[in-house]
C-alpha positions in Angstrom: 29.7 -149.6 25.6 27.6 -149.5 28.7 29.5 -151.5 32.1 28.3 -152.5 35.0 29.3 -153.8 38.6 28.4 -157.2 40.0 28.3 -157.6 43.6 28.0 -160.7 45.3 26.6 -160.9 48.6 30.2 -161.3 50.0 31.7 -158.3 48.9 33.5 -159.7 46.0 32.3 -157.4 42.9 34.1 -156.8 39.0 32.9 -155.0 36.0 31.2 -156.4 33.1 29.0 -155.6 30.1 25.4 -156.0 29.2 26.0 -159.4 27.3 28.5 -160.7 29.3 27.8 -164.7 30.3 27.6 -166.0 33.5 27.4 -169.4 34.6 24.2 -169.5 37.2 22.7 -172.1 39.5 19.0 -171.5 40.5 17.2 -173.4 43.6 15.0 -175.1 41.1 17.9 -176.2 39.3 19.8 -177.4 42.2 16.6 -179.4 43.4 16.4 -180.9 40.4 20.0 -181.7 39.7 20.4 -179.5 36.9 23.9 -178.3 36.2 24.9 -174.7 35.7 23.0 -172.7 33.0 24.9 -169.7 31.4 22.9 -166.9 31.2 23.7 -162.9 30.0 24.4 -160.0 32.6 21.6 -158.1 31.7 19.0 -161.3 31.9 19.7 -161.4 35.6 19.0 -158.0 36.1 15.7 -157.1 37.9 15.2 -160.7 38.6 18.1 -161.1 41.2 15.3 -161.6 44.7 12.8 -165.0 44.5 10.9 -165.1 47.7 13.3 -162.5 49.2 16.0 -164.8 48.8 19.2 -164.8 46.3 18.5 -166.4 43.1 21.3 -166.7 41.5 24.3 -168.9 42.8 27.5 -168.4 41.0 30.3 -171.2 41.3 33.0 -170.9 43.5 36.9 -171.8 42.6 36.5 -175.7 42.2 40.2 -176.1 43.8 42.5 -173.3 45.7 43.9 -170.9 43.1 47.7 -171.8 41.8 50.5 -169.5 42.4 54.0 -169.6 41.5 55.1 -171.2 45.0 58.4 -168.9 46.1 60.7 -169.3 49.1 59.9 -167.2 52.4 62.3 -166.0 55.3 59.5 -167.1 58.1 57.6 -170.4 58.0 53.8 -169.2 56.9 52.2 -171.0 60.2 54.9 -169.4 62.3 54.1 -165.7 60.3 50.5 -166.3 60.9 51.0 -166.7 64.7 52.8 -163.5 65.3 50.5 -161.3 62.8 47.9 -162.6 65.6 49.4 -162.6 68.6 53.1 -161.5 67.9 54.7 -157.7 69.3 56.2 -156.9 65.9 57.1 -152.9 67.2 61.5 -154.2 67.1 61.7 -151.6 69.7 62.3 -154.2 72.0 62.7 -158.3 71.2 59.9 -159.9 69.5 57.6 -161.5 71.8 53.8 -163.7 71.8 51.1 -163.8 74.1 48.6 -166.6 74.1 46.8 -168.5 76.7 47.2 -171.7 75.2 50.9 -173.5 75.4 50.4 -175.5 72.2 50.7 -172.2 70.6 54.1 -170.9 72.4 55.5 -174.7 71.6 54.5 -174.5 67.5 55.9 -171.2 67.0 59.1 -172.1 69.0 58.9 -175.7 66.7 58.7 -173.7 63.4 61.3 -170.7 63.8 64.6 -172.1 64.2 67.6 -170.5 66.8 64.2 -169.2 68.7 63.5 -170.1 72.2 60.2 -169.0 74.0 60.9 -167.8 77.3 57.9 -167.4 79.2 57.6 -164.3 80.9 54.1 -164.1 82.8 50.9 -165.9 82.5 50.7 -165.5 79.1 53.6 -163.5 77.7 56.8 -165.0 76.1 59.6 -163.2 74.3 61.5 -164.7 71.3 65.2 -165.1 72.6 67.5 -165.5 70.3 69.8 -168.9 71.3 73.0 -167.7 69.4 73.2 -164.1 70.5 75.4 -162.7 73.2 78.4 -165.8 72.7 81.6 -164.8 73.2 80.6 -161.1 74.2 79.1 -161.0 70.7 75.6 -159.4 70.5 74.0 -161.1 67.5 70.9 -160.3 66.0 67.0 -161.6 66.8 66.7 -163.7 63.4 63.2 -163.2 64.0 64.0 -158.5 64.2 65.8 -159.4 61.3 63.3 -161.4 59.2 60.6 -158.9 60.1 62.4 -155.6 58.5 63.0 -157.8 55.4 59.1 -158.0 55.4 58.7 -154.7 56.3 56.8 -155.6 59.7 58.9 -154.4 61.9 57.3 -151.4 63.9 53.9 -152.7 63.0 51.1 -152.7 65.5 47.0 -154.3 66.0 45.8 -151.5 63.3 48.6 -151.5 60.5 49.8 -155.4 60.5 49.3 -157.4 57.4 50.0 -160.6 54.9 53.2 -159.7 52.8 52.7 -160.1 49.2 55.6 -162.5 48.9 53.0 -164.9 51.2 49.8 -164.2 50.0 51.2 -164.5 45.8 52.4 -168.0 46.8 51.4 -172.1 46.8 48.2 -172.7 48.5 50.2 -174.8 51.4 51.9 -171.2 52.7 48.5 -169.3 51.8 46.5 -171.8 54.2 49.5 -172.1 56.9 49.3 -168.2 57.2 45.4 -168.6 57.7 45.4 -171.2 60.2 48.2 -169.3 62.2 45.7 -166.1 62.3 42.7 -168.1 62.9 44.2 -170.1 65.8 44.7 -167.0 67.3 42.4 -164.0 66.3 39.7 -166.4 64.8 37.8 -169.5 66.3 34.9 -171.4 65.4 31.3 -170.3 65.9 28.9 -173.2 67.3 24.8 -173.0 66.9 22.8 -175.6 67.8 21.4 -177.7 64.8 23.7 -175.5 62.6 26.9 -175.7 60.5 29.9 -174.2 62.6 30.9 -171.1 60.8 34.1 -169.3 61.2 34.8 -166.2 62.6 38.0 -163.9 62.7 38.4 -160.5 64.4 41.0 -157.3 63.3 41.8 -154.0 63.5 43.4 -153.6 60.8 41.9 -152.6 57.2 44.9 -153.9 55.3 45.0 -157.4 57.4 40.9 -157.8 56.7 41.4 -157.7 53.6 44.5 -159.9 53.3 42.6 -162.4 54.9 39.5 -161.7 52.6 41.9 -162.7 49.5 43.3 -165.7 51.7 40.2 -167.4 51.9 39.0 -166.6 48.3 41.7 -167.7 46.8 41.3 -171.2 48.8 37.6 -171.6 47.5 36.0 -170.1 50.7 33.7 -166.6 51.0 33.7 -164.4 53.7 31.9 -161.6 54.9 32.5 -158.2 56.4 31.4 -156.5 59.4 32.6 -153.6 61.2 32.4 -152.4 64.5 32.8 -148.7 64.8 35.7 -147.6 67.8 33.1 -144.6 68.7 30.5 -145.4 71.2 31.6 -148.8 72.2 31.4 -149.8 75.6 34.7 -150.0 76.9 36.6 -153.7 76.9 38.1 -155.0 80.3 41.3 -156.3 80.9 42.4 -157.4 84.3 39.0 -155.5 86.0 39.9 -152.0 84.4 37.5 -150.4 81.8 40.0 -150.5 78.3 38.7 -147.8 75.9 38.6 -148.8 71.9 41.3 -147.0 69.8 40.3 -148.2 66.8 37.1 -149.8 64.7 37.1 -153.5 65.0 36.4 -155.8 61.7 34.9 -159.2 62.2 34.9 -161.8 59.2 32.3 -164.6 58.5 34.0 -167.0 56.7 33.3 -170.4 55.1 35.8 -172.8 53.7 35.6 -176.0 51.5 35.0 -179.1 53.3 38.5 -180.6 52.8 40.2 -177.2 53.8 40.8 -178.0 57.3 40.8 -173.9 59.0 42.9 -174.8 62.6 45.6 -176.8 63.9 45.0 -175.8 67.3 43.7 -178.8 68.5 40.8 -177.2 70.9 39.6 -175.4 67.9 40.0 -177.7 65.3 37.7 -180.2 67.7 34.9 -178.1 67.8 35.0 -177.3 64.4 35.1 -181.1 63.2 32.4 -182.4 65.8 29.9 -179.9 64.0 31.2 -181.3 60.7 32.7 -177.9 59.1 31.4 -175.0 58.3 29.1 -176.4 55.6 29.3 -175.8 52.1 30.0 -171.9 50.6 28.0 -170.0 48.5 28.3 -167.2 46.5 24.9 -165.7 45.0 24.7 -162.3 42.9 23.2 -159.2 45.2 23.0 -156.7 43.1 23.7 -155.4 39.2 24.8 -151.5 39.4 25.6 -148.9 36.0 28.8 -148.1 36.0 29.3 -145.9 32.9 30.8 -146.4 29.6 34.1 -148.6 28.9 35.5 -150.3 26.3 34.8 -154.2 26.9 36.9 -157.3 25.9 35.9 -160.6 25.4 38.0 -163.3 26.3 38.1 -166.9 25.0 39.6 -169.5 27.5 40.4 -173.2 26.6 38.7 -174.9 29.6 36.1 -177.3 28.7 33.5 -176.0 30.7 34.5 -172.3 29.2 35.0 -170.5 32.9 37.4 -168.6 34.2 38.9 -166.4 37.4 38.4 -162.5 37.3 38.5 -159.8 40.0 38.1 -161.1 43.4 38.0 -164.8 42.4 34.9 -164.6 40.7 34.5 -167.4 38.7 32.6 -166.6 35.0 31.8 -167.7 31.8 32.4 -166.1 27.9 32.6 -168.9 25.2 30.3 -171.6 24.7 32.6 -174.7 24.4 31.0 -178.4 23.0 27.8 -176.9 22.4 24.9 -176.5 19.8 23.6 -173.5 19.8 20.6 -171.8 18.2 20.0 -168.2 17.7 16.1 -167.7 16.6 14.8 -164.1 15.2 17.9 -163.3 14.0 16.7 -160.5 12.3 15.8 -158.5 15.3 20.1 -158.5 16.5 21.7 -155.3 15.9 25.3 -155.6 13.7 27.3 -155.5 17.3 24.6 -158.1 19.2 25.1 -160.2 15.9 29.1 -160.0 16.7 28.8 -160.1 20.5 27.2 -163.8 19.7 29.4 -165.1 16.8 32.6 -164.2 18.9 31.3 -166.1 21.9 31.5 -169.4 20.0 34.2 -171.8 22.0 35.7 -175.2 20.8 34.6 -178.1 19.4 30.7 -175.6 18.9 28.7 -175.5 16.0 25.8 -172.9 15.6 22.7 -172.4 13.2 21.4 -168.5 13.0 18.1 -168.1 11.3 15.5 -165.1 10.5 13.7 -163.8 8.2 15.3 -160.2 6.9 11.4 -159.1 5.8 10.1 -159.1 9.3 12.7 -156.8 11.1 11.1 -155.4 14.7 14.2 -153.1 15.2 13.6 -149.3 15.5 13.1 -146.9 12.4 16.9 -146.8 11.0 18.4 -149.6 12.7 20.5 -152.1 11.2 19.6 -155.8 11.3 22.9 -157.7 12.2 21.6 -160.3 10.1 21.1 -158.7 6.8 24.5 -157.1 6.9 26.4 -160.1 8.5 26.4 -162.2 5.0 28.7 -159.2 3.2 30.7 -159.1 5.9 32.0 -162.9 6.6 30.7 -165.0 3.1 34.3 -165.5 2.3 35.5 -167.0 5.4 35.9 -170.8 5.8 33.2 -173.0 7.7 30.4 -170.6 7.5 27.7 -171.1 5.4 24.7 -168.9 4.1 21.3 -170.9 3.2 18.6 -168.6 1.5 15.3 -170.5 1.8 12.1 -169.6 0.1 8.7 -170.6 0.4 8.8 -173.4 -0.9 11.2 -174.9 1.5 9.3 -173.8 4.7 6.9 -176.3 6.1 3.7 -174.6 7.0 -0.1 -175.2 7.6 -1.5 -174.3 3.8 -3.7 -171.7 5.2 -0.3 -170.3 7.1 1.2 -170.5 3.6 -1.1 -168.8 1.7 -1.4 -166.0 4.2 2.5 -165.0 3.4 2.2 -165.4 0.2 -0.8 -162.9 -0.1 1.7 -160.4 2.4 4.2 -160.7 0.1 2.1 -159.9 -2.7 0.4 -157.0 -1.6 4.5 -155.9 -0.2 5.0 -155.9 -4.3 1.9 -154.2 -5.5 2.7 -151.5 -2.6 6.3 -151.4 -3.3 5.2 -150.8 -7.2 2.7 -148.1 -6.4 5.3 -145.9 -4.3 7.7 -146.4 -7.0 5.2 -145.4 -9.8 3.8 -142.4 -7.5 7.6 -141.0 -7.5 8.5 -141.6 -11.2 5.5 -139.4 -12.1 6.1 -136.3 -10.0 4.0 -134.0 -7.8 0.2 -133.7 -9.4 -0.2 -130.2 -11.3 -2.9 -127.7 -10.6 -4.3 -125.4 -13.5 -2.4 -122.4 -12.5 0.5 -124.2 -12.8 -0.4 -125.6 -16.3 
């Protein structure tokens, strides 16, 4: 059947069908208090703008996503520092750069045998405490712990999150964020505004690492990149520094109770403006995407919603509900069995029509005048015929049908008369 993509306006996009549900928020509904209504994909589409803004807000993971939690050779905070600020080429021992000693003093704290020795103003190298005893050269742990990883000759444009850390609790997924945030990220202040947070890389794989870090914690984020070519040069120490590579900077908003730094500077400014204020995700745009064979999926959560791609959060079965499908008659067969197979637990519904006043195109099915030989012998579904007798209608209302249905007969009877008798004759013929 026919698919299509839906974007959100942070990036975060996955493929769907026509009839696929989706649990919505509207500003009218949030205004008014209303909870989430769950509407198809294709009711959305060409209504997605009110006002120029988003209209349609889609829920956001209600807690960070659960992974199998899995042991790690580095400490996630500690990982986090040196993906920032960390030289991870092993051609010489490991060493960090940061202007603030809090820094140098946790990632000392969390790798263990490791001793900062400062080198400069801001440089420290990772010495090893054990190695070189009794003429014995011994290993950096920390050269060692970065091949395991594969890390080691990694460099600003090619570092990332190994899977082993980003497929893990939601303690080592937030310790690896707040270790690049305290370094390559900050918080941005506006006055009378919500303090947003932003995060700066070079490298695609690392963006998107941290994209799917703050996803998976309940945040959003968004993307911008700043092309290498036709940058004004950088400075560093007075001298013009050329960009080698395009530069990605990330928007990004967390859940109030997700606290983004440890760095106590940062983490400061980011509580005195109260957070970054509350995420949102809205739909931005509904895009064909050819022909694929669809699924439908039935999850036992009471409120029927579920994770797919990119941590989008959506909605398939209609649990604890009453529902009512009206005009019936105008549902093709696979409409008729999209709707019956979205029925969750603990649901009850009543489908009604009349099969005489079908408004489907010339040759098409009704799904409900064929859905009674296909499912009258299964359990807990029930067919009621009613006639006109048991419809409660205005008499005038009443008597119009039945004079429809009477000139249907004496129509039906003509045609049928009109073709028993033949073609007419002429009198060559005869």
């Amino acid at each position: 059947e026919e698919v299509f993509r839906l974007t959100a306006q942070d990036g975060a996009s996955t493929l769907c069908s026509g009839e696929h549900l989706w649990a919505v928020s509207t500003a009218a509904d949030r205004r008014a208090g209303r909870p989430f209504r769950v509407v198809e994909t294709r009711e959305m589409m060409g209504r997605l703008r009110a006002a120029h803004a988003h209209r349609f807000e889609l829920p956001l993971v209600s807690q960070p996503v659960a992974f199998r939690p899995q042991d790690v050779p580095i400490d996630p905070y500690a990982l986090g520092l040196l993906l920032g600020d960390g030289c991870l080429t092993t051609s010489t021992t490991p060493s960090f750069s940061t202007g603030d000693p809090e820094l140098a003093l946790s990632l000392e704290m969390a790798l263990e045998g490791i001793e900062l020795v400062r080198e400069g103003d801001y440089d420290y190298v990772l010495r090893n405490m054990a190695g070189g005893r009794g003429g014995v050269i011994v290993a950096n742990p920390v050269t060692a712990m970065l091949r395991q990883l594969g890390l080691a000759g990694s460099r600003s444009a090619t570092k990332f999150v190994p899977e082993a850390y980003l497929a893990n609790s939601a303690e080592v997924r937030l310790a690896v964020l707040q270790g690049l945030l305290d370094t390559d990220g900050g918080p941005v202040t506006q006055a009378r505004r919500s303090c947003r947070i932003q995060y700066t890389t070079t490298s695609p794989r690392l963006r998107d690492d941290v994209v799917f870090l703050v996803r998976s914690l309940g945040g959003i984020t968004n993307v911008r990149t700043r092309v290498a070519d036709g940058r004004r040069p950088g400075r560093a120490k007075g001298l013009p520094v050329r960009h080698r590579a395009d530069a990605y900077t990330l928007d990004i908003r967390l859940p109030a109770d997700i606290a983004p730094f440890r760095l106590t500077r940062k983490a400061g400014t980011y509580a005195a403006f109260e957070g970054g204020g509350r995420p949102m995700r809205f739909v931005d745009r509904i895009e064909a995407a050819g022909d694929a064979e669809t699924v439908c999926i039935q999850v036992a959560a009471k409120d029927s919603l579920y994770v797919t791609d990119d941590f989008l959060v959506t909605h398939n079965t209609l649990n604890d509900a009453f529902i009512i499908l009206d005009e019936a008659q105008n549902t093709t067969p696979e409409q008729m069995k999209m709707f019956l197979t979205r029925i969750g637990f603990g649901s009850k519904a009543v489908i009604n029509g009349d099969a005489t006043q079908v408004d489907l195109g010339t040759g098409q099915a009704s799904g409900l005048a064929v859905v009674e030989g296909i499912l009258d012998d299964i359990d807990d579904i029930a067919f009621c015929h009613l006639g006109g007798r048991d419809v409660v209608r205005h008499k005038i209302v009443q008597e119009i049908v039945e004079a429809y249905d009477r000139f249907g007969q004496r129509r039906t009877a003509a045609e049928t008369q009109t073709t028993d008798a033949g073609p007419p004759t002429t009198d060559a013929e005869s």
